[in-house]
N, C-alpha and C positions, 0 to 999 in steps of 0.2 A: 553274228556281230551285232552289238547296240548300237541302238540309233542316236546316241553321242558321239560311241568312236566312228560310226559312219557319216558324221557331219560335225567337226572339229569345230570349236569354239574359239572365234580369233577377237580381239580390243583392238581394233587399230588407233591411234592417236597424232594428232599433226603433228611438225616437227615445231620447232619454236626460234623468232628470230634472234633472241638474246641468248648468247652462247658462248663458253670455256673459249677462250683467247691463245690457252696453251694449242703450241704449232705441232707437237706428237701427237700421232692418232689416239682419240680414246674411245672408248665403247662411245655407241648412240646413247646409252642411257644414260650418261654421264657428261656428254655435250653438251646440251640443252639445257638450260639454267636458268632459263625465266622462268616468273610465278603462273603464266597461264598454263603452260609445256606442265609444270610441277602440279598444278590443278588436274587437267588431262591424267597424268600418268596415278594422282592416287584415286580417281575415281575408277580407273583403268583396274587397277589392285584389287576396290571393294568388288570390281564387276566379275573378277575372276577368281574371288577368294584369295587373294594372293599368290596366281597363279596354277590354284588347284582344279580349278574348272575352267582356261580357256590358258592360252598365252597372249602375249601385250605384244603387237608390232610398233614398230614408226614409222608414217607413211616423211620420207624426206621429198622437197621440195626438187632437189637435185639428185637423190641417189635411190626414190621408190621406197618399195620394203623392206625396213633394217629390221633386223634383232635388235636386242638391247644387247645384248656385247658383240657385236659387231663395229670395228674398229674403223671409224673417219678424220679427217681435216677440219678444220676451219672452211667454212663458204660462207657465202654473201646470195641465196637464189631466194624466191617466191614465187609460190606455188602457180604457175601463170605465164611467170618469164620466160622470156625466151631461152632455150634450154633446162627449163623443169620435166620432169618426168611426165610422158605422154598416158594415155589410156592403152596404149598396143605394148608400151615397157612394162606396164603396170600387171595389166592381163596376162603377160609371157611371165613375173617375177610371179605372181599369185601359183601360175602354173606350176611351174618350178618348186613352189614351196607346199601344193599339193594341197592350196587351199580356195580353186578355184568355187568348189561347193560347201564352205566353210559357213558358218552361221556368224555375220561379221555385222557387228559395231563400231561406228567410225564416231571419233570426238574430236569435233574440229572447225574449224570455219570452213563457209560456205564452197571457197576454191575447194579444198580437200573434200568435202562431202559429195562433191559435182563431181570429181574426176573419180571417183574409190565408186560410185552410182555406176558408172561405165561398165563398172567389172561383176558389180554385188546390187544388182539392179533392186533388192529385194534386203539392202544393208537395215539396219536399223540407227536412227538420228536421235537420241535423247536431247540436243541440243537444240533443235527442231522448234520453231516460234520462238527464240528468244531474239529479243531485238538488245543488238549491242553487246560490248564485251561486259559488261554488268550482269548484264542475264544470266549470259552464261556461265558465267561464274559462282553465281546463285544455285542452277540447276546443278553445277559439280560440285557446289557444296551440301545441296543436296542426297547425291549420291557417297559423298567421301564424309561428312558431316552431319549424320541422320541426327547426333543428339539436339540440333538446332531447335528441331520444330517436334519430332514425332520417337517411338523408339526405333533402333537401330535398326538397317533393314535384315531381314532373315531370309538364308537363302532357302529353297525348297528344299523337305525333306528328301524327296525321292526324284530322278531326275525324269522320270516317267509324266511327271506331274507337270512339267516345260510346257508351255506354248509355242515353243521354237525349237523343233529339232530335236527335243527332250533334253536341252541341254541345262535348262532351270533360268535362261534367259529371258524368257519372256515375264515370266513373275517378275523376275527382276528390274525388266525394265516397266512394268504396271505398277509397281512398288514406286517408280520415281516419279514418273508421273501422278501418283497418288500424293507428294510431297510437293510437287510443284504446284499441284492444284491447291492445296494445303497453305504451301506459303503465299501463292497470289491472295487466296479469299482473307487469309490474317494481314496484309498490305492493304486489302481495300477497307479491310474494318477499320485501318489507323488513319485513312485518307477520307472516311466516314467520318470518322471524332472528328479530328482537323476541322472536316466543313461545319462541327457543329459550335466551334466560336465564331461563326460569323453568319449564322442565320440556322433555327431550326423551324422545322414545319409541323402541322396538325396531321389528325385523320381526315382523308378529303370525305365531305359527306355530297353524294349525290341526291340530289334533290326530284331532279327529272333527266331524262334523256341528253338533254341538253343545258342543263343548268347545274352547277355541282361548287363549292364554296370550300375551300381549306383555311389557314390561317400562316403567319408565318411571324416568327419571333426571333430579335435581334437581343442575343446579348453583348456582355462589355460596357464602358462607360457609357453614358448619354451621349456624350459628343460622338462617337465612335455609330452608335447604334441611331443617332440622329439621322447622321449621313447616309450609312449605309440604309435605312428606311427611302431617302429622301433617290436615294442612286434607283431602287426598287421600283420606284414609281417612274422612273424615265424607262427602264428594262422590262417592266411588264406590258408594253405597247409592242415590243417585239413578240410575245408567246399569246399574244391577242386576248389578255385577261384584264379585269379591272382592277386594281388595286385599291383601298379606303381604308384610312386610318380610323382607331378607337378614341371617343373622348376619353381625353383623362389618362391615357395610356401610352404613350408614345413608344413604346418596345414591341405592341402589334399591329399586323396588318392582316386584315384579309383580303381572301383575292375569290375573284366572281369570275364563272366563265363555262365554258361546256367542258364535260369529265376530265376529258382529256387534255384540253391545255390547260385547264388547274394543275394537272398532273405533273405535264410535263414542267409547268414555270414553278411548282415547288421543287422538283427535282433540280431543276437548273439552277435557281439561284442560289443557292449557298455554293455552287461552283463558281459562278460569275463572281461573286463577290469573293470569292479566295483568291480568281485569278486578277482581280482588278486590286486587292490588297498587296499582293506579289509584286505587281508592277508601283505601285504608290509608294514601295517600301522599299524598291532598286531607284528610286526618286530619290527616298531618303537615307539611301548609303552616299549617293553622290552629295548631297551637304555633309554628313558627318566627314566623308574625304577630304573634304573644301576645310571644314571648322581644323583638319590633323593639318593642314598646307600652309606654311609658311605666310600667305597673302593672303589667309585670313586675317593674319592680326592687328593691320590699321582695322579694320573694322570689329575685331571685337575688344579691340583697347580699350580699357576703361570699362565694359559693359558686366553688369552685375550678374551672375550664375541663374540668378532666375529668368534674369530678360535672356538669357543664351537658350535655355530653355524654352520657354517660350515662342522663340521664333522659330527653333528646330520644329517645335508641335503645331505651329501653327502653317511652317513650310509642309509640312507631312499632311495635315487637313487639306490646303489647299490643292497639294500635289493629288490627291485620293480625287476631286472631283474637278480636274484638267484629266485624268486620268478618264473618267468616265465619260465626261466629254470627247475625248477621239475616239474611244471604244462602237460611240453610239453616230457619230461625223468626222469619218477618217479624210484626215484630208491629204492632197497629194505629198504636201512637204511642210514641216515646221522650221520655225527658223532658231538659229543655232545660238545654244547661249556665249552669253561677250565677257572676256575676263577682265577683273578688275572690278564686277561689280556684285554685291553679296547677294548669296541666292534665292535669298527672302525676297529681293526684290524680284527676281525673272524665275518666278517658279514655271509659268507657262514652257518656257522652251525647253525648261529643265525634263519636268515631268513629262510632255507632250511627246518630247524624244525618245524615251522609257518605250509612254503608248507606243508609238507609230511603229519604232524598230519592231515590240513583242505584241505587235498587237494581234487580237484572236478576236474571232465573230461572235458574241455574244450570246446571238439567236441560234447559235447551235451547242447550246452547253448541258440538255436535259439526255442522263442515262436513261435507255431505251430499257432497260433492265428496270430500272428504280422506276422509270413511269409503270410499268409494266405490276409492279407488286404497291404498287399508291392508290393505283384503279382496283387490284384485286382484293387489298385489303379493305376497300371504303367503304363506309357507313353508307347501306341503300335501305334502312327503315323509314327513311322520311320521303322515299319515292312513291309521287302520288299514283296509285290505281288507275288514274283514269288515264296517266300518262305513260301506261306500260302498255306498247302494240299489243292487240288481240295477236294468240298462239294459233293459227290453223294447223288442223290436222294432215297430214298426206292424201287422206281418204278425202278432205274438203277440196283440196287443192286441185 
């Protein structure tokens, strides 16, 4: 006997809460009608070839292991509820279907993967680190949607070749995992660019042990890169470096300090200042709401397209450094803005309430990663000799 047909290849998939309305029984397969359920079942397909290398279960909330044509009702259960299928029904239905030692994949939220764990202590979780039903979505389109990012996946030639049971499984799931890793590092390259309209950095050069100097440069308008220069200098007291402006230059700055927190406060700011842009700019959704509101228009009667401008850009400037302001002195409570009067005038409470509700710690915003390849990349030709500890030998020591 082979060691496939001796360890049978099962998909198990959750069941899904949006479901066929019609009251006659219909297959399981055909119940379930939501988009995540319809995710589940075709990444389910690629995993078994379209059923030539495993078959698809449903794990139901209420009725355990269905077939796909196995005929049910309408219900209303979750996987949890009181009256959901236990681990001891689960264990006896696995029995019964002769797949207690079965080489099983469960796609599914966390209830489902915890109780299916009971039985298949040893299942496998593709869905595994995704935070939220986005993720996950992502990872099964990864599996059902290989043209997204990479070519299609290929199942093993020979089942010999399986890291699981010989069942061609395990390629399969290193294959997805190879796409997931794929799609994160192409996400962070986009969330890279991003950070680089609002501030990019030098090669840090170390100088000595403890002294090491990078540079950091603001594009965008003057006014734009004015402020956020000027934000910089209040935020680099946090990463304990000094910051100094160039004559003549107002688009750089460098910053002084020992290797490593130069490091870390290049890597941080172009995040602080995206996430402090973020909040400046849910400041400036709420006037653009106010300017579409019926009670704006005693106050913009009359007023000419440029002065309307104008004060929207110059609410947005203001809002950006009240913004930086709580960021860097949170205070217990701001107070609340008052209707009837235009926002240009109370940009404080406007923006401040932005801050406070989303506000985030500043001084924790350097990737440990990105410090990490800032330091390994740096310029150490100008580190002086005398300043590099004598190496003793073992033998001296």
């Amino acid at each position: 006997m082979s060691a496939s047909a001796a360890r049978p290849r099962v998909i198990i998939v959750s069941c899904g809460g949006r479901k066929s309305t019609a009251e006659q029984p219909l297959p399981a397969g055909q119940r379930y009608t939501g988009s995540y359920h319809q995710a589940l079942r075709r990444a389910a397909d690629v995993l078994t070839q379209g059923g030539h290398t495993g078959h698809v279960l449903i794990l139901s909330a209420l009725h355990g292991l269905l077939a796909l044509h196995d005929l049910i009702t309408p219900y209303d259960l979750r996987m949890g509820d009181r009256g959901s299928v236990t681990s001891q029904q689960l264990r006896q239905q696995a029995a019964d279907r002769g797949i207690l030692d079965a080489d099983v994949t469960v796609l599914g939220p966390r209830a489902y993967i915890e109780v299916s764990r009971t039985v298949w202590p040893q299942l496998t979780d593709p869905l595994a680190g995704a935070r939220g039903i986005g993720e996950q979505l992502a990872k099964l389109a990864d599996i059902y949607d290989p043209d997204r990012h990479l070519q299609p996946l290929q199942p093993p030639a020979h089942s010999s070749a399986s890291t699981s049971g010989g069942s061609g499984s395990g390629s399969i799931i290193e294959e997805i995992e190879r796409r997931a890793d794929a799609r994160k590092e192409a996400e962070e390259q986009r969330a890279a660019w991003r950070r680089t309209r609002y501030a990019t950095h030098s090669q840090l050069v170390i100088l000595h042990p403890a002294r090491a100097h990078g540079s950091l440069t603001f594009p965008g308008d003057a006014a734009k890169s004015d402020a956020r220069a000027r934000a910089t200098r209040r935020f680099a007291a946090l990463y304990r470096v000094q910051v100094l402006g160039r004559p003549g230059d107002t688009r750089t700055m460098d910053v002084h300090g020992t290797p490593r927190d130069v490091a870390r406060f290049l890597s941080a700011l172009p995040r602080v200042l995206e996430s402090t842009e973020v909040r400046a700019s849910e400041a400036a959704r709420l006037y653009g709401r106010w300017e579409r509101h019926s009670t704006a228009r005693p106050h913009l009667a009359g007023m000419a397209p440029c002065q309307r401008r104008a004060h929207a850009r110059d609410f947005r400037a203001a809002a950006f450094q009240v913004v930086v302001n709580i960021l860097l002195d949170l205070p217990d409570t701001v107070p609340e803005a008052a209707g009837g009067i235009p926002p240009w005038e109370q940009v404080y409470p406007l923006a401040a309430g932005v801050a406070h509700y989303y506000w985030f710690d500043p001084a924790d915003h350097a990737d440990p990663d990105e410090t990490a390849r800032i330091l390994a990349t740096a310029d150490r030709r100008h580190v002086s000799v005398a300043a590099v500890p004598e190496q003793r030998s073992p033998e001296a020591a």
